[in-house]
C-alpha positions as CSV (number, residue, x, y, z in Angstrom):
1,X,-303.6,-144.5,-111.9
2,X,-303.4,-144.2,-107.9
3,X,-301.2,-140.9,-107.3
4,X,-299.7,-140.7,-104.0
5,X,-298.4,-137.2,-105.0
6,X,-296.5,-134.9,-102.8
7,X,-298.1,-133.2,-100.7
8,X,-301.1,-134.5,-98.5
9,X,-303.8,-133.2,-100.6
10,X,-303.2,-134.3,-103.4
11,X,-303.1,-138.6,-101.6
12,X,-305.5,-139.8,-104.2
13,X,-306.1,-142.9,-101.6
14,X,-309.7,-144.0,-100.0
15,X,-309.2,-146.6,-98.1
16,X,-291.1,-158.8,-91.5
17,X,-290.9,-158.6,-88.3
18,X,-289.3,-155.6,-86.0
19,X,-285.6,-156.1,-85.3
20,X,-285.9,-153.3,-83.4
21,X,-287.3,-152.8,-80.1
22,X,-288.1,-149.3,-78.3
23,X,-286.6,-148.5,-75.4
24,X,-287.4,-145.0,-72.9
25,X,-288.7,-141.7,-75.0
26,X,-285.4,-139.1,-74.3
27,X,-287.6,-136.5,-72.7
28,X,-290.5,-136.3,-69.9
29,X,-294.5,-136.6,-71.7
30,X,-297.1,-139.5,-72.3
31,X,-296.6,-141.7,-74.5
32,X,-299.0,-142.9,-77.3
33,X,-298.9,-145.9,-79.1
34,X,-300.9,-147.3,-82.1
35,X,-300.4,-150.3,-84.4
36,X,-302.0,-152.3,-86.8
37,X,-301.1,-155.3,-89.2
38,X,-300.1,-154.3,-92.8
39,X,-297.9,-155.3,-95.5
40,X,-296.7,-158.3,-94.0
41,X,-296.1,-157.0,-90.5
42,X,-297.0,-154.7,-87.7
43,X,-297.1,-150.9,-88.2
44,X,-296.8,-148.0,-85.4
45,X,-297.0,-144.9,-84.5
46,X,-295.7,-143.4,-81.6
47,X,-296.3,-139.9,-79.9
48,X,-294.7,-138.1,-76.7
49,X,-296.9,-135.1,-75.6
50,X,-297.0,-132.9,-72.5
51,X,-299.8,-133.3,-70.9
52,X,-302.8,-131.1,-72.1
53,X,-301.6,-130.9,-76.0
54,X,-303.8,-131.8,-78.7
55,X,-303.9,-135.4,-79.3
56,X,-301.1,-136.5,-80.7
57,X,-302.7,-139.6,-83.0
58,X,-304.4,-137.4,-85.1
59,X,-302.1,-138.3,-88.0
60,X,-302.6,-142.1,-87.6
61,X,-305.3,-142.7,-90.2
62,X,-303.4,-140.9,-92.8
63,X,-300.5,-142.9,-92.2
64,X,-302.7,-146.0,-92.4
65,X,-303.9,-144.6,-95.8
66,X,-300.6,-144.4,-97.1
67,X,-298.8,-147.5,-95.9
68,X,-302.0,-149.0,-97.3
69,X,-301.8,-147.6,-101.0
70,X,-298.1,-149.2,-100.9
71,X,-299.1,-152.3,-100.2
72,X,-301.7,-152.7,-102.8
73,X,-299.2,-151.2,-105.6
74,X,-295.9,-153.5,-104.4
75,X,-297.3,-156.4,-102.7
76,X,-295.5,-159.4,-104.5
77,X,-298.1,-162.4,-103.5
78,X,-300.4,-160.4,-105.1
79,X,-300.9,-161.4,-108.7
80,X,-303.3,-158.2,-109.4
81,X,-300.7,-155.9,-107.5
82,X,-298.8,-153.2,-109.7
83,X,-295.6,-154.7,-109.3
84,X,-296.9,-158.3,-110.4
85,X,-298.4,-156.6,-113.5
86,X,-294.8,-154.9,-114.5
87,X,-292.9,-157.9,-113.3
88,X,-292.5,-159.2,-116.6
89,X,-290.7,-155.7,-117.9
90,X,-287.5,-154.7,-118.2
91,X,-285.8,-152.2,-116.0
92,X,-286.9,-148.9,-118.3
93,X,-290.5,-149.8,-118.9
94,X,-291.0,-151.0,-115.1
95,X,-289.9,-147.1,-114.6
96,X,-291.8,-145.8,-117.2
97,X,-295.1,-147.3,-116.2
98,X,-295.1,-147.6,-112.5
99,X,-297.4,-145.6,-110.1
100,X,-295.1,-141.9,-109.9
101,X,-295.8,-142.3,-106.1
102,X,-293.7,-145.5,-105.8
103,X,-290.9,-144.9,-108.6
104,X,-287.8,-143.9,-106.4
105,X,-288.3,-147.4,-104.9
106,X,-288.1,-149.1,-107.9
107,X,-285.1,-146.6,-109.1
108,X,-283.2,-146.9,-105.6
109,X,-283.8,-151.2,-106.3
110,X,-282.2,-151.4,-109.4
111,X,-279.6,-149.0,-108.3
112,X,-278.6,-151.1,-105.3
113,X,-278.4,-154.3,-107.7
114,X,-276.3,-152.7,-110.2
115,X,-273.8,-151.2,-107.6
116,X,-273.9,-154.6,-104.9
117,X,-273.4,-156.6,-108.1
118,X,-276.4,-158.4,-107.8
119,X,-276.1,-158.9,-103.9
120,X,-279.6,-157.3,-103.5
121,X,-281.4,-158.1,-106.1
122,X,-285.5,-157.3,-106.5
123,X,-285.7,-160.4,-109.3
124,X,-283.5,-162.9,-106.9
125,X,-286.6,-165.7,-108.1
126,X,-286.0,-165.3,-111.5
127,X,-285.5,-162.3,-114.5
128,X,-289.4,-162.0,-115.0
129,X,-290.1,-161.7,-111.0
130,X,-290.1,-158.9,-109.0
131,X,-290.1,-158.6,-105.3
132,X,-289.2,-155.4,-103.2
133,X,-290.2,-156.2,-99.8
134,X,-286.1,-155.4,-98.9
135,X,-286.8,-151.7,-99.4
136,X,-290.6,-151.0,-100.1
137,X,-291.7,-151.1,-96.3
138,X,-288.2,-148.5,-95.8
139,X,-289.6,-146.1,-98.8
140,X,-293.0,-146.5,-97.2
141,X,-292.1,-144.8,-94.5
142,X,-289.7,-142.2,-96.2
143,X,-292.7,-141.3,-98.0
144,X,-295.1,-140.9,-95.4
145,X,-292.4,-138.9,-93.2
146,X,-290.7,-136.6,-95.9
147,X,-293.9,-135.8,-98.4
148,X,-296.1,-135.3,-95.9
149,X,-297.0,-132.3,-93.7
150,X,-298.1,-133.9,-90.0
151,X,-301.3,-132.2,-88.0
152,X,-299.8,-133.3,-84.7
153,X,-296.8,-131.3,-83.6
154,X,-296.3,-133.8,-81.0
155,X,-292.9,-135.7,-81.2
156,X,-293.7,-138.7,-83.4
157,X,-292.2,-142.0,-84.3
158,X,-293.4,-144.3,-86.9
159,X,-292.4,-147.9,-87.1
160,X,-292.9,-150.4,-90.2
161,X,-291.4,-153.8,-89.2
162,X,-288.3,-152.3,-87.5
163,X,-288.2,-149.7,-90.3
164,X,-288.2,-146.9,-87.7
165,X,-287.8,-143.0,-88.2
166,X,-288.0,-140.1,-85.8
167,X,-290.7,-137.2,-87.5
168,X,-290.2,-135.1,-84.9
169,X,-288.2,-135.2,-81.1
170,X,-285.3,-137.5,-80.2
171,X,-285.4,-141.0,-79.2
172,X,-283.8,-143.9,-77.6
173,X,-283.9,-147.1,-79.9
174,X,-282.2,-150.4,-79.3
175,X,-280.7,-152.9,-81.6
176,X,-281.7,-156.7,-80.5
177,X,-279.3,-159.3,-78.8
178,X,-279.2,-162.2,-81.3
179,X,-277.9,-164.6,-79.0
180,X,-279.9,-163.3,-75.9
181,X,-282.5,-160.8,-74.5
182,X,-282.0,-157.7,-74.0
183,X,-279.9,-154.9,-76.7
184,X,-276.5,-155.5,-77.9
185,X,-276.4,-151.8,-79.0
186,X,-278.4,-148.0,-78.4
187,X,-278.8,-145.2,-80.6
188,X,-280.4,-142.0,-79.8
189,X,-282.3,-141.6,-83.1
190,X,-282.4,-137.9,-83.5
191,X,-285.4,-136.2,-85.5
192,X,-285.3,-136.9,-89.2
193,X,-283.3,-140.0,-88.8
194,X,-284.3,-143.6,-89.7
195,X,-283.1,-147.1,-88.3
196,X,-283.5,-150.8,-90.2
197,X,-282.3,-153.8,-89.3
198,X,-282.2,-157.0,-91.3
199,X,-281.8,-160.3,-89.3
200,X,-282.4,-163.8,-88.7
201,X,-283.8,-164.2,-85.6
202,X,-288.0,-163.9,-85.9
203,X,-288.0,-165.9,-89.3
204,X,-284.5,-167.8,-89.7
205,X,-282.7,-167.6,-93.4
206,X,-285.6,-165.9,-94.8
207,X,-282.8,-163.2,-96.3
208,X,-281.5,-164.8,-99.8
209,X,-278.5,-163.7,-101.2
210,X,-279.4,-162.1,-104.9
211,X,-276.3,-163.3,-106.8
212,X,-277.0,-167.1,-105.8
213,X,-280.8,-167.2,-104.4
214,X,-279.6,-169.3,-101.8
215,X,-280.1,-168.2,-98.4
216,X,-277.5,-166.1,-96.7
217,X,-275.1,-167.9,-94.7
218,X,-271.9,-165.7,-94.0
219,X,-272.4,-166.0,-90.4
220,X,-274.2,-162.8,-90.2
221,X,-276.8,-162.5,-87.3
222,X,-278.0,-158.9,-88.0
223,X,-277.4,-155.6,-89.6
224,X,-278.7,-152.1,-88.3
225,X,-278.2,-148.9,-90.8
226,X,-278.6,-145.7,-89.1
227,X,-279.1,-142.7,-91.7
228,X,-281.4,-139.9,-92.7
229,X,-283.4,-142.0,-95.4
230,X,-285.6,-145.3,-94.1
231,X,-285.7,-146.9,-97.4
232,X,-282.1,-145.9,-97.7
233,X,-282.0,-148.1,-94.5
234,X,-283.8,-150.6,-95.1
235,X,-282.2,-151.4,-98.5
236,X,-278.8,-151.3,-97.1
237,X,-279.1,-153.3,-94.1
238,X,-280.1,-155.9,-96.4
239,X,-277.3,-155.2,-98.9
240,X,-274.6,-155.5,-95.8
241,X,-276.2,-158.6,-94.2
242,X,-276.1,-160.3,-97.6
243,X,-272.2,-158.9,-98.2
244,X,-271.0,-159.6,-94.5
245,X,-268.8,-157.1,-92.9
246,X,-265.7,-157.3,-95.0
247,X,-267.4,-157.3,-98.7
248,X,-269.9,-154.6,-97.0
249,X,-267.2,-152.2,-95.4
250,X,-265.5,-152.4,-99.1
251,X,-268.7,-151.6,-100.5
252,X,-269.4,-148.7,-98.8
253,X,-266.2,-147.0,-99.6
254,X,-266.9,-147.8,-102.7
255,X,-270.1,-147.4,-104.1
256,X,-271.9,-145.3,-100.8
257,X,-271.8,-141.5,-102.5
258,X,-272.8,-143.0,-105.6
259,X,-276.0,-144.1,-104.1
260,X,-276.7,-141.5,-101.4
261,X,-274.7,-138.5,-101.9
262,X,-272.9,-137.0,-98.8
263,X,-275.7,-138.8,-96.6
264,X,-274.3,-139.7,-93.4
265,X,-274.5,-143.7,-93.0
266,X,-273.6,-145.6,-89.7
267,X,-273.9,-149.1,-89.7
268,X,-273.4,-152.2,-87.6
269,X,-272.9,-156.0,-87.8
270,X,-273.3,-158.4,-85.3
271,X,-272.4,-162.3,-86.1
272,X,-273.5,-165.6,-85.0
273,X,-270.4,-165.5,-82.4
274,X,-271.4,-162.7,-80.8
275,X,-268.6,-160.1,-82.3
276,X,-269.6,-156.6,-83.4
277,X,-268.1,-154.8,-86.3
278,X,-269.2,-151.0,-86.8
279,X,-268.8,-148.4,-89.8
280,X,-269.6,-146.0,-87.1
281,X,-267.6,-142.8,-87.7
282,X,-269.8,-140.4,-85.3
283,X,-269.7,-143.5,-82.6
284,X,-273.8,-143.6,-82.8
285,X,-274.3,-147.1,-81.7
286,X,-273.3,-147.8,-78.1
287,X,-272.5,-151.4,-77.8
288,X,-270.3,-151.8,-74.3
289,X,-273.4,-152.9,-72.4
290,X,-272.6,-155.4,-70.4
C-alpha cells in the first residue's frame, strides 16, 4: 500500500480550472514560477527570492511527487484508481481500507455531507460512486504544505487549480470578476493561509448540487474561502456555492466549529447580478475596486 506518511522521508512515491488569478508578490525579490498539468488541471509553484539565494524551485519535484501519488489514489475516471476500487463500500470500510496518506479527505468528505445535509456530497452520481474532486486537489495541497518540511527557505506559493496556499511570505491574491476582467475582490494571503474558489465561469454548471444531482442554479457566480486549511477551502467553497449565501451564512453558524474547530473562516459570494455578500469578520477581502 502507497504511504504518503508524514514526514518527507518516509514519501513512499517514485514517480478544474484556477478561479484565482495572482496579482503583485507583497515584498521586493524575483519571482519564480513553475507549472505543470495534473489531476485535471494546472499545478504551480511560486517562489520570491532576493537575488543571490539558493534557488528557490528546489522543492518542485517533490511537490510533483506528491500531487502525483494523489491523483493516482483519488482519480475518479480511473477505474483501477483507489477510490474506484472502495467506491462500492460503505462509509466505515472506505475509512478502514483507504491509503492512511489520503484518509482525512475521505473523513473531512463524509463529514461535510453529513453536516450540509447532503449539499456536498462525494456519491452525488449514485450510493455506490465516489468522486472527491470538490476537496481532493484542496487536501492535496494541505498535505504537501503541512506534512512536509521544504529545502527552499524562499517565500513559496503553491497553486492546484485555484486551490492556493502561502508556505512561506505574504501575498497578494485576487478573486475573479465574473461578469468582467479584471478582480472583483483582494486578499493579502498571509503565510500559512489557503484560498479556493468554486465558480462557473471556465467550465459553466459543472458544480452539481449533492441533494438533487442537478446542476446548481441559485444564481451563484463564485465562492472564495479564505482560511488556514486548503482542503478546508476547497470543500467549503463548494458547500457555500451549492447553499447560496443565505442557506450558507446559516450553515456556518451552525455547523462551522463542528467541522473546523476555532479555525478562522472568511468567505465571499458574488452572484450572477454582480452583488457581493461576505462572512468576512476580519474584513480580508477588499471588494470597493472600482
Amino acid at each position: 500500500m502507497l504511504d504518503l506518511g508524514a514526514s518527507r522521508g518516509r514519501l513512499n512515491v517514485l514517480g478544474g480550472v484556477a478561479a484565482l488569478l495572482l496579482a503583485a508578490g507583497c515584498s521586493r525579490g524575483k519571482i519564480e514560477r513553475v507549472e505543470w498539468p495534473v489531476m485535471g488541471t494546472i499545478a504551480a509553484v511560486q517562489c520570491r527570492a532576493d537575488s543571490g539565494a539558493r534557488w528557490p524551485m528546489v522543492d518542485v519535484p517533490f511537490v510533483k511527487k506528491v500531487f502525483s501519488a494523489v491523483e493516482k489514489l483519488m482519480n475518479a475516471h480511473d477505474h483501477d484508481s483507489e477510490l474506484s476500487r472502495l467506491a462500492p463500500l460503505g462509509e466505515e470500510e472506505i475509512l478502514a481500507n483507504c491509503n492512511r496518506g489520503v484518509r482525512p479527505c475521505y473523513e473531512a468528505a463524509f463529514k461535510l455531507m453529513r453536516e450540509s445535509g447532503g449539499a456536498f456530497n462525494p456519491r452525488w452520481k449514485g450510493p455506490k460512486t465516489l468522486d472527491l474532486g470538490a476537496i481532493a486537489k484542496g487536501y492535496a495541497v494541505s498535505l504537501v504544505t503541512n506534512d512536509f518540511a521544504f529545502v527552499s527557505q524562499a517565500d513559496m506559493l503553491v497553486d492546484l487549480g485555484g486551490n492556493v496556499k502561502s508556505v512561506r511570505g505574504t501575498w497578494k491574491t485576487g478573486v475573479r470578476n465574473p461578469s468582467g476582467d479584471g478582480f472583483a475582490a483582494v486578499v493579502d494571503l498571509r503565510e500559512g493561509e489557503a484560498l479556493a474558489t468554486s465558480a462557473t465561469y471556465y467550465r459553466g454548471s459543472h458544480i452539481y448540487d449533492g441533494r438533487t444531482g442537478m446542476p446548481v442554479s441559485n444564481g451563484v457566480a463564485s465562492v472564495t474561502v479564505l482560511c488556514n486549511s486548503a482542503m478546508w477551502a476547497d470543500g467549503l467553497s463548494t458547500t457555500l456555492f451549492v447553499l447560496g449565501p443565505e442557506e450558507g451564512k446559516k450553515f456556518l453558524d451552525d455547523k462551522l466549529k463542528l467541522l473546523v474547530g476555532d479555525m478562522e473562516v472568511s468567505a465571499l459570494w458574488i452572484m450572477a447580478d454582480g452583488r457581493e455578500m461576505k462572512v468576512d469578520a476580519d474584513n480580508r477581502f477588499l471588494t470597493n475596486l472600482r
